[in-house]
N, C-alpha and C positions, 0 to 999 in steps of 0.2 A: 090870659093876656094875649091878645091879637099878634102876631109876626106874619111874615111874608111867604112862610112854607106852613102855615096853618096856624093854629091855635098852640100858643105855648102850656104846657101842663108844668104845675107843680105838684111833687109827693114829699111828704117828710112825715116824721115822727110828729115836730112840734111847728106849725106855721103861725104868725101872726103880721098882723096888716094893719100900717100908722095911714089912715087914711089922709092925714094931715100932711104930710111927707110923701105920700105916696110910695109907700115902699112895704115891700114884704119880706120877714125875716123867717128864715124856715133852717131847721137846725135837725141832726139827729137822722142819718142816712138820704141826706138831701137826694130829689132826683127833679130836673125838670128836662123835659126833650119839646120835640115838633117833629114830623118828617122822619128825616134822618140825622137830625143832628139831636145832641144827648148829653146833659153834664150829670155830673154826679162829687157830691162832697159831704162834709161833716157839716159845714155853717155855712149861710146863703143869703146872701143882701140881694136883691132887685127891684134898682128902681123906676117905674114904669115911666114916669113922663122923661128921663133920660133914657131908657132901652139898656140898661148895664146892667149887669150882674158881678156881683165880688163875693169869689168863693175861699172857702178858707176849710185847711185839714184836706189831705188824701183826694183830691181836682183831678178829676178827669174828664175830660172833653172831648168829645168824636163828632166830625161835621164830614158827612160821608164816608170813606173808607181812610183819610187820614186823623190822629186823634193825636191829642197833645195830654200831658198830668206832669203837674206840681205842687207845693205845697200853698200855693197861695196865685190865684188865678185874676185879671179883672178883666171884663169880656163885653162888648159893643154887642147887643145880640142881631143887630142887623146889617151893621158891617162886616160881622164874623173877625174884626180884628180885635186885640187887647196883647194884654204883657201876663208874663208867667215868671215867678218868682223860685228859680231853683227848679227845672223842670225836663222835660223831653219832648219832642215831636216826633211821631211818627209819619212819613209818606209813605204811602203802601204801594203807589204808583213806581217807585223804583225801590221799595223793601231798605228805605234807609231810616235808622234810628240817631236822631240828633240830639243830644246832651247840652244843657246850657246853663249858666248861672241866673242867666238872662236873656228872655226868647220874648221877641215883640213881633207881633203880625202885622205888617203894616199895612196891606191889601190881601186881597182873593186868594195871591198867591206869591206874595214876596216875605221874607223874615229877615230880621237882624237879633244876632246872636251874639253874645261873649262868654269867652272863657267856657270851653265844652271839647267837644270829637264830637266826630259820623262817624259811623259804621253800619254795616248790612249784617255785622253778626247780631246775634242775640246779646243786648248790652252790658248786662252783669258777665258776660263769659267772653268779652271780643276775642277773635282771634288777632285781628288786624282792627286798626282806626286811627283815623286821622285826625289831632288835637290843634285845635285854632286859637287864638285869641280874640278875633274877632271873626264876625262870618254874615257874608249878605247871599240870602237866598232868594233866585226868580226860578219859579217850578217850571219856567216857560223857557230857560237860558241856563245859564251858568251858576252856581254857586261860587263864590269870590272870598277867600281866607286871606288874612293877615297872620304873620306870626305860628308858620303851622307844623306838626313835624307827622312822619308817617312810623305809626308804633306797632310791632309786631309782639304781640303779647302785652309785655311791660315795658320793652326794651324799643327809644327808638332807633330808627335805622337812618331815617332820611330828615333833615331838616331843610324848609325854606321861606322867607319872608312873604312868599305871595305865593299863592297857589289858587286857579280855578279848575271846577269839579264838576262835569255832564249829569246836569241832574233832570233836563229832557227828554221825555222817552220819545217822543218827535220827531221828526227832520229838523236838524239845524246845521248848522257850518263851523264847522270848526276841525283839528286834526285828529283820523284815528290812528287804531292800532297798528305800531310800526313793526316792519317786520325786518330781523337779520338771519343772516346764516353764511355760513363758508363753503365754498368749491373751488377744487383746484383751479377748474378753468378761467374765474372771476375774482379769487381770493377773498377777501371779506367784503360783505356785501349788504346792505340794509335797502329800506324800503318806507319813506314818511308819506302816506298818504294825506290827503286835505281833502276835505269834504265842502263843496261849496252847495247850498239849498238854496238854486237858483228863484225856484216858485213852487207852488204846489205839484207842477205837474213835468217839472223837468230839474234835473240837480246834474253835477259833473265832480269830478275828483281825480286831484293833479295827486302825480306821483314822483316823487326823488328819488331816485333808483342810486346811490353813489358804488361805484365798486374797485377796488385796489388794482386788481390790472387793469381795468377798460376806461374808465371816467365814469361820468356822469351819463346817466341815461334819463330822459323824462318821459314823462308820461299823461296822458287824458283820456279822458271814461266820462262820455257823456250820454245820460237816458234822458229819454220823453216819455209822454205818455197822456199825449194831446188830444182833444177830440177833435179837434180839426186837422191837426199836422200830426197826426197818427202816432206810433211806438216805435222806439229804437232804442238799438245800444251800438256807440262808435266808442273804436280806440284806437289811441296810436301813440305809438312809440317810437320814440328817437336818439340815436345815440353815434356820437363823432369817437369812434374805435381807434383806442390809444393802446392798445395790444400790439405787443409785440410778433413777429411771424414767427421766430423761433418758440415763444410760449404755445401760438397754436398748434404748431407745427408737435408738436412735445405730446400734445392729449388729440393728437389724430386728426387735428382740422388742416385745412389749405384754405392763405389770406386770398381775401379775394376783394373787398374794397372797405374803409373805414367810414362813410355812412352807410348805418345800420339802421334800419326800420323797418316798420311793420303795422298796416295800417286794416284793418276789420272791423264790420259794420251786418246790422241785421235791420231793415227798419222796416215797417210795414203802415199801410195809409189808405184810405179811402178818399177817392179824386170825387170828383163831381161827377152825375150821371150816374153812380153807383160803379165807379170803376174800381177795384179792389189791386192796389199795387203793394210789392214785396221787394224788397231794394237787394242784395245780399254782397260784400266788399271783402275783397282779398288778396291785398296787396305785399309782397315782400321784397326787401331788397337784394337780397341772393338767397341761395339754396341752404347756405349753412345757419339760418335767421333763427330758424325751429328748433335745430340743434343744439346749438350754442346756448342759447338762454331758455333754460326750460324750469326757473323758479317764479314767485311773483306774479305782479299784474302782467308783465309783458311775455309770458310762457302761453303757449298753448292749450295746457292743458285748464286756467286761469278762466281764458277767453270759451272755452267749448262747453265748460261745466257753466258759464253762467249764460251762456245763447240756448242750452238745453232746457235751464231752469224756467227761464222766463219765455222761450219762445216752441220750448217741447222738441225742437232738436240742435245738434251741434252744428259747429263750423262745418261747410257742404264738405270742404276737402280733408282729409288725414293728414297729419300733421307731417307722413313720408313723402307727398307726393309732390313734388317740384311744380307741375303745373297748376298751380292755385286758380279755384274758380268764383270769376263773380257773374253775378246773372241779376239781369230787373225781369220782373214778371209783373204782366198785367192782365187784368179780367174782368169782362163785361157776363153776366150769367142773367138768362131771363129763364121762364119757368119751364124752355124744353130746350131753347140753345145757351151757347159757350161761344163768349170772342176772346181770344187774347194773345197776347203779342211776349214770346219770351226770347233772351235778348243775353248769351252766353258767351265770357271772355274769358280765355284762361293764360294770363299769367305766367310765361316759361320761366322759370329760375334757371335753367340749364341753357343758355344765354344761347348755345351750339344748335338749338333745336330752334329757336325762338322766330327766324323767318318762314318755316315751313310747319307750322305749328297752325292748324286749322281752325278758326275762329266760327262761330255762328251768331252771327250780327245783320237782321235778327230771324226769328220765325215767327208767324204768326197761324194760327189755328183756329177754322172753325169748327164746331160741333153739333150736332143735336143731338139731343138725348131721346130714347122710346119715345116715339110720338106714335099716338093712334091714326085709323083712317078712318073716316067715318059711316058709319051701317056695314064695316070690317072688320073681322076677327085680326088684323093683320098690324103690325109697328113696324116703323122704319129710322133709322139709326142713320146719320151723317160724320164722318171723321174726313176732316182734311186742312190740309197746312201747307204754308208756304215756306220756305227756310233759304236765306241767304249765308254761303260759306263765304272765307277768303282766307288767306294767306298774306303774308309783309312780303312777300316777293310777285305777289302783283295776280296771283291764283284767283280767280271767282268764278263763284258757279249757282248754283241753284236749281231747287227741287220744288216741284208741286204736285201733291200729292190729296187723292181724294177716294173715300170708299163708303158708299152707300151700300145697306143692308136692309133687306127685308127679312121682319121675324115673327113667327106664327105662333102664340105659348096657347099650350093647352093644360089645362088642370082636370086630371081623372077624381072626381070625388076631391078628396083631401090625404090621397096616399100618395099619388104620384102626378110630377109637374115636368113637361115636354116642352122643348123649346126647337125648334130645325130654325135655321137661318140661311140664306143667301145672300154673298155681297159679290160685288165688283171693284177690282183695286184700279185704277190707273195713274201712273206718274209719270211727270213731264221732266225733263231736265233742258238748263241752256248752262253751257260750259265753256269758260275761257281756253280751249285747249291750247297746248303747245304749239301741235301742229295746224296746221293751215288745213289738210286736205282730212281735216275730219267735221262730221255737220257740227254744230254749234247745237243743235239741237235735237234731242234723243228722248226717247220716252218707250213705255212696257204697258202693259196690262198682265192682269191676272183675276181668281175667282177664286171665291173661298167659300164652303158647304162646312155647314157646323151644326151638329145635334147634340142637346144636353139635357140629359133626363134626372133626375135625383127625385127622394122621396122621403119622410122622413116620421119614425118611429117612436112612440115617447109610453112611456110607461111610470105611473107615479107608487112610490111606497111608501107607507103611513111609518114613522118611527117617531122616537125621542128619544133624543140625543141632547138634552140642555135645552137652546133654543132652537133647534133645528126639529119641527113637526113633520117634513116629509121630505123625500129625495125623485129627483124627477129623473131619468134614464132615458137619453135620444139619442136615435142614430140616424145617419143623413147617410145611405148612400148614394155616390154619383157617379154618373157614366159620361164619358164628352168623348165627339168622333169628330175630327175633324180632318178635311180634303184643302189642298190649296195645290194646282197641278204646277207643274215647269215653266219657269215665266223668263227664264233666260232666253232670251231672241234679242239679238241683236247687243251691241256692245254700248253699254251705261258706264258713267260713271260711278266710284264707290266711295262717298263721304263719310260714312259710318254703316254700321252693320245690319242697318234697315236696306241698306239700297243692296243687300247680294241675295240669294236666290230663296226665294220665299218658299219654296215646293216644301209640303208637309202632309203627312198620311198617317195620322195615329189613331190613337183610341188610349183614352185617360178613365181611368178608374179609381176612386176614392172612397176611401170609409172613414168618417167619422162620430166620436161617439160625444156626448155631454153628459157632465153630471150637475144638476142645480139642485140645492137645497134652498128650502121654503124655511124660514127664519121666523120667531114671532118675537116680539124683544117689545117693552116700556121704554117708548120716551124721554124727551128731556120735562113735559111735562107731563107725565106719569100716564099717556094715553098708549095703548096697545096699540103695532103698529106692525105689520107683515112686511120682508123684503125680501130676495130673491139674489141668491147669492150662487155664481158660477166657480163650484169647487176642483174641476176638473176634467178636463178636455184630450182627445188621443185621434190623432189622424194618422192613416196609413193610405201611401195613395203611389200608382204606376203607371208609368207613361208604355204603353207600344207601339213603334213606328211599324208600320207595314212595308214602308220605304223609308230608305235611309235619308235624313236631311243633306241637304248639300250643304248648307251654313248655317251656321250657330245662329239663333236670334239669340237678344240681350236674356242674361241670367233675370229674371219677375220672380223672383220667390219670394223676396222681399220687399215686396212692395204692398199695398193692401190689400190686391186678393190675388194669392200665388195661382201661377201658369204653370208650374213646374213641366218644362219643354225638353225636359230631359236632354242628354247626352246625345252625340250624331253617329247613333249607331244602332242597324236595321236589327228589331226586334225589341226584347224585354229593356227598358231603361233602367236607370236608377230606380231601387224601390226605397221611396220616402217614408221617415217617421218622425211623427212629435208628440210631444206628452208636457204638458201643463198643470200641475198639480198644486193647489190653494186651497188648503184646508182652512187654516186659520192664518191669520195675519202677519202670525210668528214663523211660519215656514212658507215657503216658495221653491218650487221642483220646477227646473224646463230642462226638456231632453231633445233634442232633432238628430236625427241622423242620415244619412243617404249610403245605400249599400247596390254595390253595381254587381250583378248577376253575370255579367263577361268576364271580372276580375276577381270576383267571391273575396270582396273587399269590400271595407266600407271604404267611402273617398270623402268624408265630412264627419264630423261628430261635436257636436257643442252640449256642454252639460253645465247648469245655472243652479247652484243651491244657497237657498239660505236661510237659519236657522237661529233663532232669538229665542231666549226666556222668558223676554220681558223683565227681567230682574237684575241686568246688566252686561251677560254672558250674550255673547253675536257670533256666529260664524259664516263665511260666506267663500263658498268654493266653483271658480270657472275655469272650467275646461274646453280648450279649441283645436282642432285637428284639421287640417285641411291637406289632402294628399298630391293634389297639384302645387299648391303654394308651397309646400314642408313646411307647413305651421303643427306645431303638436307641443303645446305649452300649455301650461297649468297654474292660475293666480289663487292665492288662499291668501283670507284676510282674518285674522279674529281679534276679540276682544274680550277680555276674560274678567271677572272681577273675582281676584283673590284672597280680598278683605274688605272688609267693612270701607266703601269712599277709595279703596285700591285697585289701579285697571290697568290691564297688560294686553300691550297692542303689538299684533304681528303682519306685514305684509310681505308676501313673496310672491315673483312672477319667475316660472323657472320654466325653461327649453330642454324637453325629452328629447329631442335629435342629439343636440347641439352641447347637452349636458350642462347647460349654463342659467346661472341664475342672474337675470337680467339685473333685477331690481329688488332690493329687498330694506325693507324698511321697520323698527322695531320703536315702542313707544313706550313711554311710563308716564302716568297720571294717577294723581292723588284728589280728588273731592271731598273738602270738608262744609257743609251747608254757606255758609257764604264767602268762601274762597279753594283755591285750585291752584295745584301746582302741575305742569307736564314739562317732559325733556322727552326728545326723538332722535333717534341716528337713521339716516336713509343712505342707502347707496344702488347708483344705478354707472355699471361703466366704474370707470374710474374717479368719477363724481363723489363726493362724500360731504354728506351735510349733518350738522348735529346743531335743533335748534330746541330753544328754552321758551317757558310762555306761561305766564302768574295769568287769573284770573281771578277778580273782584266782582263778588255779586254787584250789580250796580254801579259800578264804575268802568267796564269792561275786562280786556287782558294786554298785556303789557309781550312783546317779542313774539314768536312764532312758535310754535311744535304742535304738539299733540294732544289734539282737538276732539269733543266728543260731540257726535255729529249721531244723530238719530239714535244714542245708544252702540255704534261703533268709533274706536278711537281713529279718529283720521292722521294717519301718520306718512303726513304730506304727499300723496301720491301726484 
């Protein structure tokens, strides 16, 4: 029989065919399918010039991955709609099992039900389910209950006349998981977000912040994700502060005005021309903003985790630092130069500072990148920028600056690669000065000689190790010498730490080694397939000044290809190290250190580990040392599973100087296959929060706590 996803088959034991009627009766392990859809029964009417089927005994029905059975089935076979007599539906799209006395399909993707429960447990065993009296389901919206109560085990808990149920796995609109919890400094406090799905490609979500000392606070989170009006994420928060001075006053703050806000944005966009712009917003209304509210959407820590997730790094500033930055960047790039225009305002929180607080509004910069000459072994390199400062008290000044380099690379064979380079710096300055009897305009020159040689080493070893058929062993080492003579003549101004005295005479020397294993692994479709996997990385690398620097350039270690400029002091520098270790997916090693050979001290140490089972056990331990700053504190996170669906979660951030544990946070979670229970106590300061949080396969989770996040319990950091 012809259908619309092929040719329908009938099997059975006994088939016979009233031509007269048109209908075929087939009895005795009925089977007919097409496609992917598939019934199956004891007795089986189909009559062809209607397209029906009436099934009767043990019905069971699958039309792609959701399937309905009952005792008595009658079925459109090209509508895919009909009525089930005593039966169940499966949606496998959200793992919910519906029970009904009476279950009618009445399009693609709507049902009307009576007299039943949902649940996402396994039906014969629920843990939890919801019984209805009546129930209309749209797989595209909402499911809508009459008459329902919420039953745990046998026993219900919750009773109410109406009830609707997220049975969209979509974007749609409507309210999610609200969250509560208590602090001394806010007292009880909740959190109703609203989801509004504006369009496909942008949605927002208001938030009700209510809290017992302060009021009301609101809130909005709006994304894009346009192809014409580019990606963003804006927020902002506002709140008319009904706190008392003496309650601040109590847990360590000083009033300082009762609106309260906080407004941060990341957006990024492609103008016309192929101009590439990055918006970045950081607004607050005093110093104590960060402080004060550090749970929820309107916390810092809220905003930074999700500008990393989606935009691969956090809020620019730290959530200490009072001068908040916001910056527009823009960028014109063709296949050897760079135009762009960036454009930095910071924000004082520290109100005292706030007219003498240096502004860069804006700069702009050209660039070329290696350009050849031609019938010349020789490239030439272009850096230069223009940058307007000011000040609120009427300061303005500006710099132009520009340095062309010629560079000679040579390659010996394939063992060793030479670079010598020559540039010329010159910068101009005009300056608002104070005085009258100084020129308005001032400028320097200088010269910079730079040679860089490196070469590098590889060696392969045939093994098997599982999938791993060989290990590759390279080494790169590098030499860089660099001359930049005394450019101090005459009296400059000094906006930042680029305009003081450039003189440099070192020689930089680095080792580093790689390890990559050659992988042979099958496919998703069963083809053998080779990858190339980087298990382990170790740099050791020293700066020597021949002459001592006169001023510090800006710390580059951290940037994408470290400078390491070492310390301003004539001879051996800091000697650098780092170690990278990635074995497999479950373990991760990073070690750096820097150890000064004047002080036979290390003055840095960061140590990154972390260690998974895969089986629900996590541990993750970082260590930070900084001997300028007296940073020397140590985070440990784990998560342990002590029984079968049982998980114990620990956070601690603690101060070896200081002997103080900042922050410490402890969780408990229970998983049984389609629901969860967690409870979390956190304390940071004199802060103290203890939050609860039920979760329903397929329905979400209800309050706050303790979250399992990749296999570690998240206990609210």
């Amino acid at each position: 029989m012809a259908a619309a996803q092929g040719e329908w088959r009938i099997e059975a034991g006994t088939i016979s065919y009233d031509q007269e009627e048109g209908v075929y009766e087939a009895q005795d392990n009925v089977r007919i399918y097409t496609g992917d859809r598939f019934m199956r029964a004891d007795w089986a009417r189909l009559h062809v010039d209607e397209r029906k089927a009436d099934l009767r005994g043990g019905v069971f029905l699958q039309y792609g991955r959701d399937w309905l059975k009952g005792d008595r089935v009658e079925w459109k076979l090209d509508e895919e709609t009909g009525w089930v007599d005593g039966g169940m539906v499966f949606f496998a799209e959200n793992h919910f099992y519906v029970m009904g006395e009476s279950i009618s399909k009445t399009g693609q993707r709507t049902y009307e039900l009576k007299n039943g429960f949902l649940t996402s447990c396994e039906p014969d065993h629920a843990d939890w389910k919801v019984r209805y009296g009546r129930m209309d389901i749209d797989l595209d919206g909402f499911a809508w209950a009459r008459d329902t109560s919420f039953v745990i085990r046998d026993t219900p808990v919750f009773f109410s006349p109406i009830a609707g149920l997220p049975v969209q796995k979509r974007r749609q609109s409507g309210f999610l998981v609200p969250y509560g919890a208590f602090t001394k400094l806010s007292g009880f406090e909740g959190e109703l977000p609203f989801y509004w799905a504006i369009r496909q490609d942008m949605d927002a979500t208001f938030f009700l912040n209510p809290m017992t000392e302060r009021g009301v606070m609101g809130g909005v989170e709006y994304r894009i994700a346009h192809e014409t009006w580019g990606e963003g994420i804006w927020n902002f928060n506002y709140l008319r502060d009904q706190v008392s001075k003496d309650h601040l006053a109590e847990r360590g703050f000083s009033y300082i005005k009762d609106d309260r806000y906080w407004l941060r944005a990341r957006h990024s966009v492609d103008l016309p021309h192929a101009v590439h712009t990055f918006l970045d917003l950081d607004f607050a209304s005093d110093q104590n903003y960060l402080k004060e509210f550090t749970k929820g959407s309107k916390a810092f820590g809220y905003s930074s985790k999700m500008f990393r997730e989606f935009f691969g790094r956090g809020i620019l500033s730290d959530k200490t630092i009072l001068a908040r930055e916001s910056s527009l960047y823009m960028e014109k790039d063709t296949e050897s130069t760079a135009l762009s225009m960036d454009a930095r305002y910071w924000d004082q929180l520290n109100r005292s500072l706030e007219d003498i607080t240096l502004q860069r509004l804006p700069s702009l910069a050209f660039n070329v990148v290696p350009t050849g000459f031609r019938d010349l072994p020789l490239y030439y390199t272009l850096n230069s920028s223009w940058v307007h400062y000011w000040r609120r008290d009427d300061d303005r000044g500006g710099r132009l600056d520009a340095m062309p380099k010629l560079h000679f690379p040579l390659h010996i064979k394939n063992y060793l690669d030479i670079e010598p380079s020559v540039g010329i710096r010159g910068t101009s300055y005009i300056v608002d000065w104070e005085s009258e009897d100084r020129d308005a305009w001032q400028g320097r020159f200088s010269s910079q000689m730079r040679l860089e040689m490196s070469s590098r080493l590889n060696r392969v070893y045939n093994v098997q190790w599982g999938d791993v058929s060989a290990l590759q062993h390279s080494i790169r080492p590098e030499l860089v010498y660099e001359f930049i003579p005394d450019n101090s003549k005459g009296e400059t101004p000094s906006f930042d730490r680029f305009d003081g005295n450039l003189k440099r005479h070192y020689v930089r020397a680095g080792l580093t080694n790689f390890l990559t294993a050659r992988e042979t692994r099958a496919d998703e479709a069963g083809e053998t397939v080779t990858i190339y996997r980087e298990l382990a990385r170790m740099q050791l690398f020293q700066l020597y000044n021949i002459e001592r620097p006169i001023d510090r350039l800006p710390d580059l270690r951290f940037g994408p290809r470290p400078e390491f400029v070492g310390d301003d002091v004539e001879g051996f520098a800091n000697l650098g190290f780092r170690l990278d270790v990635m074995p497999r997916r479950y373990v991760t090693l990073s070690y750096s250190a820097d150890y000064s050979p004047e002080r036979r001290e290390a003055t840095q140490q960061d140590v990154f580990l972390t260690l998974e089972s895969g089986r629900g056990h996590a541990i993750r331990f970082d260590y930070q040392f900084r001997n300028d700053l007296k940073v020397n504190e140590f985070i440990t996170e784990t998560s342990i599973k002590i029984l079968p669906g049982l998980y114990v979660g620990t956070y601690h951030d603690y101060s070896i100087d200081r002997d103080t544990l900042f922050k410490h946070g402890y969780a408990l979670r229970y998983l049984s296959g389609c629901w969860a229970v967690g409870v979390s106590f956190e304390k940071e300061g004199e802060d103290q929060r203890v939050a609860f949080s039920v979760d329903l396969l397929g329905l979400g989770s209800l309050g706050s706590g303790a979250r399992r996040l990749g296999g570690v319990l998240d206990v609210n950091r």
